[in-house]
MDAnalysis code that builds the backbone (N, CA, C; Angstrom):
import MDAnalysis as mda
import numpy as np

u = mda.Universe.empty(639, n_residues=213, atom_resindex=np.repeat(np.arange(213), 3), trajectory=True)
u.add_TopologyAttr("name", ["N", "CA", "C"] * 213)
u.add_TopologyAttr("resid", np.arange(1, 214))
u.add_TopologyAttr("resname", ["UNK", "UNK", "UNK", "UNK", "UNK", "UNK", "UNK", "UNK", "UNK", "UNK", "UNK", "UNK", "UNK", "UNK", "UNK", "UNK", "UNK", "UNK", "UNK", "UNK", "UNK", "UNK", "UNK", "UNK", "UNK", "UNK", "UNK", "UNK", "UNK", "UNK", "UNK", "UNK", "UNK", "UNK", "UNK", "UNK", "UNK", "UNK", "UNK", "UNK", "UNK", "UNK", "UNK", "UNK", "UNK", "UNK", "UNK", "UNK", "UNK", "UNK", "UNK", "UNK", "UNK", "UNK", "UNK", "UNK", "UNK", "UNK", "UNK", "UNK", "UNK", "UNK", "UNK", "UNK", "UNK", "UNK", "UNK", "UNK", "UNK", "UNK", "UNK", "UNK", "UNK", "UNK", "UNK", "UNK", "UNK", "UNK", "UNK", "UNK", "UNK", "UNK", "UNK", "UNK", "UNK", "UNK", "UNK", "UNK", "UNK", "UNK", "UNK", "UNK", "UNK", "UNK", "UNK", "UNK", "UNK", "UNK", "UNK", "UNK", "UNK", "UNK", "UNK", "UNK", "UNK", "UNK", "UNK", "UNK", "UNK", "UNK", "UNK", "UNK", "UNK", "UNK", "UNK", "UNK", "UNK", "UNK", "UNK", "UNK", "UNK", "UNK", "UNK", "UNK", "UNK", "UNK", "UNK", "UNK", "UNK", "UNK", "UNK", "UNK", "UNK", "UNK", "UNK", "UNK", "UNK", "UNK", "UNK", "UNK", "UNK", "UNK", "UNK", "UNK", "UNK", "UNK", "UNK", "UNK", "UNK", "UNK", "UNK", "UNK", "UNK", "UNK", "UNK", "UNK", "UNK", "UNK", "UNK", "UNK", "UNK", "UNK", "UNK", "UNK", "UNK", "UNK", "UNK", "UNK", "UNK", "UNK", "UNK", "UNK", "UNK", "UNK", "UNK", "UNK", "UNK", "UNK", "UNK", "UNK", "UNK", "UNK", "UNK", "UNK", "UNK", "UNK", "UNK", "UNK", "UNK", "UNK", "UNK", "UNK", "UNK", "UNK", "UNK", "UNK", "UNK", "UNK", "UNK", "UNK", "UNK", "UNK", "UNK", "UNK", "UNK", "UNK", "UNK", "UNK", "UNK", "UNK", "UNK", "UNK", "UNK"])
u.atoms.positions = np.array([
    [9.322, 7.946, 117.337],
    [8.877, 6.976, 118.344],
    [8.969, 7.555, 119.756],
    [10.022, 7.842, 119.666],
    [10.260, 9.053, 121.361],
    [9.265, 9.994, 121.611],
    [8.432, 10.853, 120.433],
    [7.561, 12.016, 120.806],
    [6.535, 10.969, 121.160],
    [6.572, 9.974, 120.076],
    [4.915, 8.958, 120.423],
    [5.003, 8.484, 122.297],
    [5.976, 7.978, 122.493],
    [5.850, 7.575, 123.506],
    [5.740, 8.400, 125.084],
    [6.521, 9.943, 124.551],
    [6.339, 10.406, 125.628],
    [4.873, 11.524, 125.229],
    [4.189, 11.122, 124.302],
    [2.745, 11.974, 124.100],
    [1.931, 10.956, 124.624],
    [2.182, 9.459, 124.993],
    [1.733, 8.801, 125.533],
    [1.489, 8.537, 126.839],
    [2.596, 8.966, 127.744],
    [2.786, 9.361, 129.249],
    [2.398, 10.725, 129.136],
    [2.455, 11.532, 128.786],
    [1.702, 12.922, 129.333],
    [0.321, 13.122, 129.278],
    [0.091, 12.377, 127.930],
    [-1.300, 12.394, 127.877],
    [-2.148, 11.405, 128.407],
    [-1.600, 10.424, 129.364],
    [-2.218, 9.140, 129.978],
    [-3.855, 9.186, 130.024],
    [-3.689, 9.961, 131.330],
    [-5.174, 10.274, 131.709],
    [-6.445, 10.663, 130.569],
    [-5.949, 11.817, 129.734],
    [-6.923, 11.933, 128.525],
    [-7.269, 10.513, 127.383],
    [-6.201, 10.110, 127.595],
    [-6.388, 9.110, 126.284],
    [-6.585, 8.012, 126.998],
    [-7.090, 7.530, 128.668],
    [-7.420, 6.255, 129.648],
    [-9.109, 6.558, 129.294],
    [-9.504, 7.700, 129.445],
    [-10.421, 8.066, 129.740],
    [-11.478, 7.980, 128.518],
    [-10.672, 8.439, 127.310],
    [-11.586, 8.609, 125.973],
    [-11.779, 7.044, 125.622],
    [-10.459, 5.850, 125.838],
    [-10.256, 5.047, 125.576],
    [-12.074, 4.070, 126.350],
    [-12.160, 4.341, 127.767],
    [-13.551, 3.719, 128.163],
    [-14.499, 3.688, 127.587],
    [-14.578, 5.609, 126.935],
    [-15.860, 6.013, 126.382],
    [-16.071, 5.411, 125.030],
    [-14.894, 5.204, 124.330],
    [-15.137, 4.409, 122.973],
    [-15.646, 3.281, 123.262],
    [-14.964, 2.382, 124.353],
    [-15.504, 0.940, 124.464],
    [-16.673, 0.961, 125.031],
    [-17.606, 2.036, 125.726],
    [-18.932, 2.199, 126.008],
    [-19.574, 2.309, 124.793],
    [-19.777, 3.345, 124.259],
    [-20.050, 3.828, 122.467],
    [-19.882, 2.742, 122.102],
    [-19.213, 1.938, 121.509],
    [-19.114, 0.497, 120.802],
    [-19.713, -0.089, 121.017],
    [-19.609, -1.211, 122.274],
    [-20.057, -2.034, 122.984],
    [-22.017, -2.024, 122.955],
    [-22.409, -0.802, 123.875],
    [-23.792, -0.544, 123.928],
    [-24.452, -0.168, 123.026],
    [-23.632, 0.535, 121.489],
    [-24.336, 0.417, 120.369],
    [-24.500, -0.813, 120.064],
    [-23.242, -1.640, 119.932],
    [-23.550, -2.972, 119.190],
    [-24.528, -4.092, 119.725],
    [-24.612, -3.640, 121.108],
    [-25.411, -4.561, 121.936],
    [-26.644, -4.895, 121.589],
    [-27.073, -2.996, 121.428],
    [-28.577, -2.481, 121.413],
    [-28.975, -2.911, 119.381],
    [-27.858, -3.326, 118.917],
    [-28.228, -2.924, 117.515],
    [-27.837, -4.678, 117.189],
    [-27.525, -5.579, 118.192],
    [-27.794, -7.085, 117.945],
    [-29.330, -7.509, 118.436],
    [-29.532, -6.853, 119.556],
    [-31.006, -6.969, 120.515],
    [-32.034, -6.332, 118.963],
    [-31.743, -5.829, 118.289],
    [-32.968, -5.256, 117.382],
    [-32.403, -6.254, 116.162],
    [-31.602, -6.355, 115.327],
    [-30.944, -7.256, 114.261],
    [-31.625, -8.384, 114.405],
    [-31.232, -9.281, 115.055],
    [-31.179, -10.509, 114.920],
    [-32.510, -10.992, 114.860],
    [-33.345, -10.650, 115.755],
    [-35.148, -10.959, 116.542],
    [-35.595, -10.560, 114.681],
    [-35.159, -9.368, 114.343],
    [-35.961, -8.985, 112.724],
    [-35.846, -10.020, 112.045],
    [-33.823, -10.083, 111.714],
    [-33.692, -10.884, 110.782],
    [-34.250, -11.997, 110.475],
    [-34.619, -13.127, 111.794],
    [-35.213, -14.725, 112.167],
    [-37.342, -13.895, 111.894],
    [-37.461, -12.920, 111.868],
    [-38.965, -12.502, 111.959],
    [-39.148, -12.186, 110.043],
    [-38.376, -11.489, 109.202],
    [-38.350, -11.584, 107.954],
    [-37.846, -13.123, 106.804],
    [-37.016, -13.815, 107.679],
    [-36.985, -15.108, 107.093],
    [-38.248, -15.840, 107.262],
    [-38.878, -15.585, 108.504],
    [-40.519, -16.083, 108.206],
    [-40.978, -16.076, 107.352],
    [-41.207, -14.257, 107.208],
    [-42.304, -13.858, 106.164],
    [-41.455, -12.894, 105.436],
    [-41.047, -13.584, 104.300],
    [-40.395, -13.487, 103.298],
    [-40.497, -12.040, 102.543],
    [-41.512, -11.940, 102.331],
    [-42.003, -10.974, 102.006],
    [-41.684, -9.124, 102.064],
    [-41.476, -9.283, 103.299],
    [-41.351, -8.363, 104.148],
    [-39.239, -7.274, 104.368],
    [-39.016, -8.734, 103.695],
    [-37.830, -8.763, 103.770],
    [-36.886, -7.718, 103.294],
    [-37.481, -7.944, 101.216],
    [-36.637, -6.316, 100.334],
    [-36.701, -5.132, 101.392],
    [-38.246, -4.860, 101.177],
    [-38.523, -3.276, 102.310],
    [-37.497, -2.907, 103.300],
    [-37.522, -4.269, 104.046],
    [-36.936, -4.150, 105.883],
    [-35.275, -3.669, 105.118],
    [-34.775, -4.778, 104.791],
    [-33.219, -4.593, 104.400],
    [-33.257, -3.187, 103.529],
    [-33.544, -2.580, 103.215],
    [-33.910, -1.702, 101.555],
    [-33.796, -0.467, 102.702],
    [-34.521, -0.391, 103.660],
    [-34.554, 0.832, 104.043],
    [-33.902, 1.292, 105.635],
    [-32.512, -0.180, 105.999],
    [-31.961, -0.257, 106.617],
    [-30.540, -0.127, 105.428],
    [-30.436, -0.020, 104.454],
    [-29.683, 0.000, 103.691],
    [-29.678, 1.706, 103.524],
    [-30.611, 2.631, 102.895],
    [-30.609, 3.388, 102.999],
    [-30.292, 4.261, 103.845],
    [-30.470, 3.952, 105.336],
    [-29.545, 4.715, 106.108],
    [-28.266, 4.540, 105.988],
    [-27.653, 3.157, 105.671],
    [-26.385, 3.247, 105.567],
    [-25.417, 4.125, 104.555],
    [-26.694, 4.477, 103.727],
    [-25.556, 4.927, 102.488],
    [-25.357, 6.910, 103.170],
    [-26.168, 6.756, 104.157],
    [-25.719, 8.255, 104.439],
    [-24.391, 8.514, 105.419],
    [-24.062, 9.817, 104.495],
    [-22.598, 9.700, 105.360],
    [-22.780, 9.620, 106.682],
    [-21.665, 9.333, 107.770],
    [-21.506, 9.484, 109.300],
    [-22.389, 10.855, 109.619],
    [-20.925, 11.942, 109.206],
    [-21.433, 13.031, 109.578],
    [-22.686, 13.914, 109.472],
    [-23.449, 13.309, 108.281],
    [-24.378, 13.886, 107.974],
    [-25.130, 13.164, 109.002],
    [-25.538, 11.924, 109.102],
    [-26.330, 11.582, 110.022],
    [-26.069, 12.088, 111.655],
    [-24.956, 11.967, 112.204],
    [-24.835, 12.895, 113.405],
    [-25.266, 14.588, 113.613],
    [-25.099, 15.194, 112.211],
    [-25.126, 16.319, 112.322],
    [-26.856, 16.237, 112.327],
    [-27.601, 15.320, 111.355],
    [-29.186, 15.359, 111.243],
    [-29.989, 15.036, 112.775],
    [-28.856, 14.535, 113.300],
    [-29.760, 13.720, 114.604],
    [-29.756, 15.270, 115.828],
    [-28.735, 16.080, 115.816],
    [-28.566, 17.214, 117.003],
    [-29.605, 17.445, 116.666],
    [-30.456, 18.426, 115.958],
    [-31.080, 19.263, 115.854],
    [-32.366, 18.339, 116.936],
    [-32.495, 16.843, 116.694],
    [-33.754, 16.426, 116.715],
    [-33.538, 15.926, 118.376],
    [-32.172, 15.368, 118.948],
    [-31.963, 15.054, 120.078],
    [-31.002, 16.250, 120.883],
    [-30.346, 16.552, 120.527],
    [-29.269, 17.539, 120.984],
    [-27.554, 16.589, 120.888],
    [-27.046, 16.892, 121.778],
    [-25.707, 16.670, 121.581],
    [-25.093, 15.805, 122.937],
    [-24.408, 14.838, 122.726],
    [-24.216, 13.794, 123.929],
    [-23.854, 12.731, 123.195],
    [-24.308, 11.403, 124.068],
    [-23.665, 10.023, 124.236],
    [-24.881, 9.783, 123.548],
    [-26.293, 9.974, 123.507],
    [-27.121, 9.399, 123.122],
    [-27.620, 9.552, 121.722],
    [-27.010, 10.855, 121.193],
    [-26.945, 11.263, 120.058],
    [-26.370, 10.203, 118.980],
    [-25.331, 10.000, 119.750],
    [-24.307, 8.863, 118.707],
    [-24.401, 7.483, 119.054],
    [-24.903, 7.074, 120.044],
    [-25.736, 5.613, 120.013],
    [-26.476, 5.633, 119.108],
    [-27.314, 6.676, 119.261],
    [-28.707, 6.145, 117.992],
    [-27.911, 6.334, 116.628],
    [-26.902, 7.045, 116.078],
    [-26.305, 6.710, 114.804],
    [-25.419, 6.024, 114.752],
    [-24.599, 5.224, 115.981],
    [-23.905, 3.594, 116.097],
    [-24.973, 2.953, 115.286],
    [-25.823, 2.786, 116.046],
    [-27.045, 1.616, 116.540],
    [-27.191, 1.291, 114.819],
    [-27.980, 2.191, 114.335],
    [-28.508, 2.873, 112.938],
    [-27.234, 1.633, 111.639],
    [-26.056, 2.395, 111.916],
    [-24.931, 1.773, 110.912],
    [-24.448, 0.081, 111.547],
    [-24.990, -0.122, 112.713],
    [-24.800, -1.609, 113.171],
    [-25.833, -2.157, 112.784],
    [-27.312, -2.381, 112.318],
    [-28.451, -2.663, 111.689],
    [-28.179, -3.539, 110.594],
    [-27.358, -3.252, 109.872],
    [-27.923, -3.588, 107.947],
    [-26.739, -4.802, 108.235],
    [-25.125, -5.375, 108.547],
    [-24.860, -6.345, 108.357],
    [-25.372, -7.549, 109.291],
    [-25.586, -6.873, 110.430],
    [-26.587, -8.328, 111.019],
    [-27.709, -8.499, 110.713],
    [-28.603, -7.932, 110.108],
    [-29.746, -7.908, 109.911],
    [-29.760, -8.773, 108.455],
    [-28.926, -8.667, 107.622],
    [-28.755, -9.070, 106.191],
    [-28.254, -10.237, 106.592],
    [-27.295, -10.615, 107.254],
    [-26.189, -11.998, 107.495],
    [-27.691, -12.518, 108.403],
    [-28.219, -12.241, 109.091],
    [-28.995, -12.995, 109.689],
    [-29.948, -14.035, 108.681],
    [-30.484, -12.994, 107.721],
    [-31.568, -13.781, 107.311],
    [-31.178, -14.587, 106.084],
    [-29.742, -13.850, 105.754],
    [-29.262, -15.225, 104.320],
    [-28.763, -16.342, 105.093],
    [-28.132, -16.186, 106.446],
    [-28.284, -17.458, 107.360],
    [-29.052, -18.200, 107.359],
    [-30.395, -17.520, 107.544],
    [-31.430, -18.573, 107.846],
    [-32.182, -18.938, 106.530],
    [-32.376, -18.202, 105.374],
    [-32.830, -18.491, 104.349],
    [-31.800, -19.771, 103.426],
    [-30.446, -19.873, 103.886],
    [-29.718, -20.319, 103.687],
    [-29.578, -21.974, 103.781],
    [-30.375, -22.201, 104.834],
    [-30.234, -24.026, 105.664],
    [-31.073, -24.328, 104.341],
    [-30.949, -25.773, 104.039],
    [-31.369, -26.589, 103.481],
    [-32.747, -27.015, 103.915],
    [-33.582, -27.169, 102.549],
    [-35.158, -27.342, 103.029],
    [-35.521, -28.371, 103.801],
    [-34.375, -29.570, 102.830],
    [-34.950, -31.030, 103.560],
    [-34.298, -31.171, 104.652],
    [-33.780, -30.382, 105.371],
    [-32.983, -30.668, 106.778],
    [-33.804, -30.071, 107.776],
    [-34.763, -29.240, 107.066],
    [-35.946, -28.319, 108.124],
    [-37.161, -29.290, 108.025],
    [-37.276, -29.869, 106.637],
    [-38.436, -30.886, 106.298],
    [-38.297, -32.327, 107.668],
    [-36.426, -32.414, 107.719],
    [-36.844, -33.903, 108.513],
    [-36.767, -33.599, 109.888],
    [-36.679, -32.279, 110.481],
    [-36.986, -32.093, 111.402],
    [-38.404, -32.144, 112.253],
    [-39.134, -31.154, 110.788],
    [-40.757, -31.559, 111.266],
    [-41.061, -32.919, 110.907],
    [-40.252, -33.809, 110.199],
    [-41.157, -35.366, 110.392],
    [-40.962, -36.133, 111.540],
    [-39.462, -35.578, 112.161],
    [-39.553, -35.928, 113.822],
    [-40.003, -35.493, 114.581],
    [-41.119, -34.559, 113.922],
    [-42.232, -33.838, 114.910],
    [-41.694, -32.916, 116.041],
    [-40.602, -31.823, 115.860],
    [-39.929, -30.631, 115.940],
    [-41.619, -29.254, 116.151],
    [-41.207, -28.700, 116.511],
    [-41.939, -27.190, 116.784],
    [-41.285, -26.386, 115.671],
    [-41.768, -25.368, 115.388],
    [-40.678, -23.964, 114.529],
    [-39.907, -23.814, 115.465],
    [-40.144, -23.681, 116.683],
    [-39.049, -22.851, 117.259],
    [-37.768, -23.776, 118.048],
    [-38.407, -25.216, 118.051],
    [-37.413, -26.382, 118.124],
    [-36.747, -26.001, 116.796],
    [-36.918, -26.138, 116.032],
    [-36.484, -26.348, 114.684],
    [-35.696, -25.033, 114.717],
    [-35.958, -24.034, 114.775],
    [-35.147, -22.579, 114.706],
    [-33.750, -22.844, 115.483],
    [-34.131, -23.052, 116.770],
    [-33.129, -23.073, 117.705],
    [-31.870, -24.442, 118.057],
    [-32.493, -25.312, 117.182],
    [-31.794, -26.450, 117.260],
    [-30.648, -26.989, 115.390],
    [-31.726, -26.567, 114.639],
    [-31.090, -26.709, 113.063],
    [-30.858, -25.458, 112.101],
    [-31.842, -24.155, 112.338],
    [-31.498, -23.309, 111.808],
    [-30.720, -22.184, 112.326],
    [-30.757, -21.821, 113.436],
    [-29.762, -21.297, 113.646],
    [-28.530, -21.574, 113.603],
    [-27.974, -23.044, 114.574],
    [-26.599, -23.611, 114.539],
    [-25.900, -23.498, 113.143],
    [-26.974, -23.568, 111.775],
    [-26.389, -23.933, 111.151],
    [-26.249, -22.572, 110.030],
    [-26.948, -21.370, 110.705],
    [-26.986, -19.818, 110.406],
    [-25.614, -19.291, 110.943],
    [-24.834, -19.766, 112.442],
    [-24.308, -19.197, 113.109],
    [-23.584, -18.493, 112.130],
    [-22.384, -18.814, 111.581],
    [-21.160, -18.589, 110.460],
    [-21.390, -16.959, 109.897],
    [-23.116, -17.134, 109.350],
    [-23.229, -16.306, 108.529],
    [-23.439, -15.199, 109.718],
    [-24.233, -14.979, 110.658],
    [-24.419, -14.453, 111.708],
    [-23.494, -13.708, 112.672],
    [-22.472, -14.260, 112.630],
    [-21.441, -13.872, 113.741],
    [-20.523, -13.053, 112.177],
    [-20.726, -13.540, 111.030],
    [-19.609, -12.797, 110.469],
    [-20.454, -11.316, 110.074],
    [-21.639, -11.269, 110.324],
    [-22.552, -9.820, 110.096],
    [-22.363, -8.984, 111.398],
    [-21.816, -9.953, 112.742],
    [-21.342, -9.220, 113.370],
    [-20.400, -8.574, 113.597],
    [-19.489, -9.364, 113.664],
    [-17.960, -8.868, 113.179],
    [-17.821, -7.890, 112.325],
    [-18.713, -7.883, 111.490],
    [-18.701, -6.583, 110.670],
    [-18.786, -5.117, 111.045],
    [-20.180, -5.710, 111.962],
    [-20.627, -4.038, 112.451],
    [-19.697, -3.937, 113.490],
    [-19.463, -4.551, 113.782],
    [-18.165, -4.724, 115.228],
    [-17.287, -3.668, 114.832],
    [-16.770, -3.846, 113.461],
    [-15.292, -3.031, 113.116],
    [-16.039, -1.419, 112.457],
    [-17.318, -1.676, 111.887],
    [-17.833, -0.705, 111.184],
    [-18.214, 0.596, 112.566],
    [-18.673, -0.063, 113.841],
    [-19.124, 0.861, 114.714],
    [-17.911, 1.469, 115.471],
    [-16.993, 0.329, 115.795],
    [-15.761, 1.213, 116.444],
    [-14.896, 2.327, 115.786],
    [-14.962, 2.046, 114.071],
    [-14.808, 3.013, 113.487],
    [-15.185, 4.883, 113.628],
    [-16.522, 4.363, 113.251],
    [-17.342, 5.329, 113.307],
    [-17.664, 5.730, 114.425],
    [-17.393, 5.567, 115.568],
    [-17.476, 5.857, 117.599],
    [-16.425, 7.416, 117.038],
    [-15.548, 7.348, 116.831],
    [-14.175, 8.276, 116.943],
    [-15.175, 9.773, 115.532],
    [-15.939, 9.296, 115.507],
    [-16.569, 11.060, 114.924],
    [-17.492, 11.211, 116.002],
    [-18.030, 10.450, 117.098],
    [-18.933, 11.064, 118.578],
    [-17.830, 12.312, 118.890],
    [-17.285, 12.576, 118.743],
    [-16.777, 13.809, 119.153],
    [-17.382, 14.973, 119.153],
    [-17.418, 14.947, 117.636],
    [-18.610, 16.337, 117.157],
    [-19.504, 16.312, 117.598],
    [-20.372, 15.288, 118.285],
    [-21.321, 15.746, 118.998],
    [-21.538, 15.434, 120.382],
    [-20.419, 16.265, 120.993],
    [-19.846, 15.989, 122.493],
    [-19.741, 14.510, 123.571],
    [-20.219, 13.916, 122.753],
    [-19.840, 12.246, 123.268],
    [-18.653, 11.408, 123.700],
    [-17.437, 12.456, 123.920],
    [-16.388, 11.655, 123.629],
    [-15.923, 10.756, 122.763],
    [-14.857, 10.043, 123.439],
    [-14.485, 8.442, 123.035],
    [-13.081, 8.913, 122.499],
    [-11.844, 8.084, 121.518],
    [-10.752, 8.259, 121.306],
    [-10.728, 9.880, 119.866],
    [-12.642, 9.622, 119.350],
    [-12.349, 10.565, 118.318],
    [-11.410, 12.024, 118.945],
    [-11.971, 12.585, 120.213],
    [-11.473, 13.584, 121.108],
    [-9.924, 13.575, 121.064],
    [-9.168, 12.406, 120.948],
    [-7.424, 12.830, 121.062],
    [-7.216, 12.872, 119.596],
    [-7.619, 12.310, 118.572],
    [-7.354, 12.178, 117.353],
    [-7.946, 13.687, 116.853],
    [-9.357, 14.430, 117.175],
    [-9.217, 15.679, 116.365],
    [-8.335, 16.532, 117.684],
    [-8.194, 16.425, 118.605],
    [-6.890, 17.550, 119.206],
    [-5.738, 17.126, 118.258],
    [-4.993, 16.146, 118.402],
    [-3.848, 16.050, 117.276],
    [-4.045, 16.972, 115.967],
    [-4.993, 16.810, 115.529],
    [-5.156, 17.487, 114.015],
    [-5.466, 18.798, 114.621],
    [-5.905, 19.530, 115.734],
    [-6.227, 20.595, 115.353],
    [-4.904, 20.998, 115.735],
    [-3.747, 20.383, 116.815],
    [-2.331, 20.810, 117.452],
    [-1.429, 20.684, 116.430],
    [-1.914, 20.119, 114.743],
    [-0.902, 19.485, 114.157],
    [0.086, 18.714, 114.768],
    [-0.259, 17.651, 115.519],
    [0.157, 16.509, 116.698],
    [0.287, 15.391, 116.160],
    [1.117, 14.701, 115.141],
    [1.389, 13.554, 115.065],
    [1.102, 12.408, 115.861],
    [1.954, 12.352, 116.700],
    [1.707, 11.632, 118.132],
    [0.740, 11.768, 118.592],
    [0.156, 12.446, 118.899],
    [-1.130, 12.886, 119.396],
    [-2.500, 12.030, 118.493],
    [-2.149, 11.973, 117.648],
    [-3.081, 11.402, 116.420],
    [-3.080, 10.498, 116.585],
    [-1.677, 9.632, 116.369],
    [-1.534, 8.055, 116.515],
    [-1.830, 7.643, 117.800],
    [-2.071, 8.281, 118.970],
    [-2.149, 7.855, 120.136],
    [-3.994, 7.900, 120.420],
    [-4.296, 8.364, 119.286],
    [-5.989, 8.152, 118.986],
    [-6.251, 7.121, 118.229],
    [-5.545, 7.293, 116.864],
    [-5.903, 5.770, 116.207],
    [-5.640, 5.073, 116.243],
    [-4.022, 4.462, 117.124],
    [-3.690, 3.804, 117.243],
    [-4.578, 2.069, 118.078],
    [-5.075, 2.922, 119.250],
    [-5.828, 2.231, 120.464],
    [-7.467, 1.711, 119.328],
    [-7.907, 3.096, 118.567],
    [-9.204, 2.435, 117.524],
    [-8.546, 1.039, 117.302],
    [-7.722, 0.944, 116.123],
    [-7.466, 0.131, 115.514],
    [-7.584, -1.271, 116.382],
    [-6.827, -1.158, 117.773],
    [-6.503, -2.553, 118.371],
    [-7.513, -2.924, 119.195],
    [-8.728, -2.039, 119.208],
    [-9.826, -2.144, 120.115],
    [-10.686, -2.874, 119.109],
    [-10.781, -2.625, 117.119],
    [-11.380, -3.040, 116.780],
    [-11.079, -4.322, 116.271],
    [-9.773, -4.843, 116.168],
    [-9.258, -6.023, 116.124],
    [-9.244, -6.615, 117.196],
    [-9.417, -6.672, 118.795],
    [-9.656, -7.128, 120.198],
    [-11.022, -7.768, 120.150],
    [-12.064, -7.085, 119.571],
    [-13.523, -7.179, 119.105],
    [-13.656, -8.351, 118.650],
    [-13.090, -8.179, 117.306],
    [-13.440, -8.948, 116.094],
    [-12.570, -10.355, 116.430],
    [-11.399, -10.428, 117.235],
    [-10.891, -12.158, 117.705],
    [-11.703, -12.480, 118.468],
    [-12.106, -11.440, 119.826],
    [-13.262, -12.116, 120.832],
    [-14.379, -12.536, 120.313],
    [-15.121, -12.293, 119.190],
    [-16.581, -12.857, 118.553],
    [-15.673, -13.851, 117.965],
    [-15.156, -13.920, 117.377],
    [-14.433, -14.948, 116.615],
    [-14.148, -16.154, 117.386],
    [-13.974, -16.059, 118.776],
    [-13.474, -17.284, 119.579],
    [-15.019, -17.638, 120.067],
    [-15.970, -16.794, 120.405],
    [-17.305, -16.971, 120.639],
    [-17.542, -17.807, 119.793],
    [-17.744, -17.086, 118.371],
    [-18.330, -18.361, 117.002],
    [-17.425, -19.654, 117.436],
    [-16.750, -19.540, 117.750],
    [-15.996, -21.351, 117.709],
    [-16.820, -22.131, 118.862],
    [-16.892, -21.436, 120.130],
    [-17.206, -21.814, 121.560],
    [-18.861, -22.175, 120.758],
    [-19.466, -21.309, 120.032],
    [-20.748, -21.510, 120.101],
    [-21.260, -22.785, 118.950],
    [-20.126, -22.708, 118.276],
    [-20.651, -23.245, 116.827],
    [-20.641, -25.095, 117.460],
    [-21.278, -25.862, 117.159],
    [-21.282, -27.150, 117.316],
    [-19.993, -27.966, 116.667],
    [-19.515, -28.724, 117.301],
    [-18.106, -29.248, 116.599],
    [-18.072, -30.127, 115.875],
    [-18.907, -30.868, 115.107],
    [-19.881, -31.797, 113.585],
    [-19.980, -30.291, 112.610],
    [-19.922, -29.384, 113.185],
    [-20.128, -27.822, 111.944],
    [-19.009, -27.085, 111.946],
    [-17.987, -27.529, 112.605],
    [-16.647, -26.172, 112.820],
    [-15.673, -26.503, 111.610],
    [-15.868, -25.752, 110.567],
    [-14.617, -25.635, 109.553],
    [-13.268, -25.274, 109.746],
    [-12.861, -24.486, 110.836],
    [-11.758, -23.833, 111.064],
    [-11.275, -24.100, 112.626],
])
């Protein structure tokens, strides 16, 4: 506990600094990868159809490892912050995109039916009965990628992006205990910080006739 703490004061500055870049990396992946998610997911519950494909081949990227996908993307972008946004972005895709549309495929017909007999719009109807009543499923596809992207932020290293991955492979390459935990440690509580703040959102947002918890 003594080495942890004083690898913690010496190393302040390095591990203040990586600590931003993760919550940049996180944050602006997840941002950029709710801004594309969600608009699909509510656009394939339309048209049904469309749906296997979309999920099917947002799935398929997922099954590729991290590294392989970072290492596939240098060649085509080079090496940076933007490198590993676009393979955040990529692995934040498939649980909002999936939670979105079993959300919305999810509401009950005749609750969409008596909306249009009160003579509702689709997009009255979207924004007033199907979503509110999507939220649950929605926010928990976020929460997902929430923990899945902050994860995966800490391999931007390898491709010069920073973030906390940078103190966690110095530890391993110093054989640095402390050094390590003072990398994963901050992951861990950044991705649990995440996942209560959406969590208090879903409550703030969810209508209180719909709040289970």
């Amino acid at each position: 506990m003594n080495d942890f703490l004083e690898t913690l004061q010496s190393r302040s500055d390095l591990i203040q600094q990586a600590f931003l870049e993760h919550i940049y990396l996180s944050f602006v992946a997840l941002a950029i990868g709710i801004a594309i998610a969600l608009p699909l997911g509510i656009l394939i519950a339309r048209y049904r159809k469309y749906a296997e494909p979309v999920i099917g081949i947002t799935a398929i990227f997922q099954t590729i490892p991290s590294l392989a996908l970072f290492g596939f993307l240098v060649p085509l972008i080079g090496i940076g912050s933007k490198t590993a946004l676009i393979a955040l972005i990529i692995y934040a895709l498939l649980p909002i995109l999936r939670n979105t549309y079993t959300g919305l495929t999810s509401v009950d017909s005749s609750i969409i039916e008596a909306g249009r007999g009160m003579g509702m719009t689709r997009t009255q109807i979207l924004k007033q009965i199907e979503f509110p009543l999507a939220l649950p499923f929605i926010m928990a596809g976020i929460r997902t990628a929430t923990v899945l992207t902050v994860g995966i932020a800490t391999l931007a290293t390898f491709v010069g992006a920073g973030g906390l991955g940078d103190v966690i492979y110095r530890g391993l390459q110093s054989y640095n205990n402390s050094l390590v935990l003072a990398g994963a440690l901050p992951v861990a509580l950044l991705a649990i910080s995440f996942d209560l703040l959406l969590k208090w959102v879903e409550k703030k947002a969810t209508p209180k006739g719909m709040k289970t918890r």
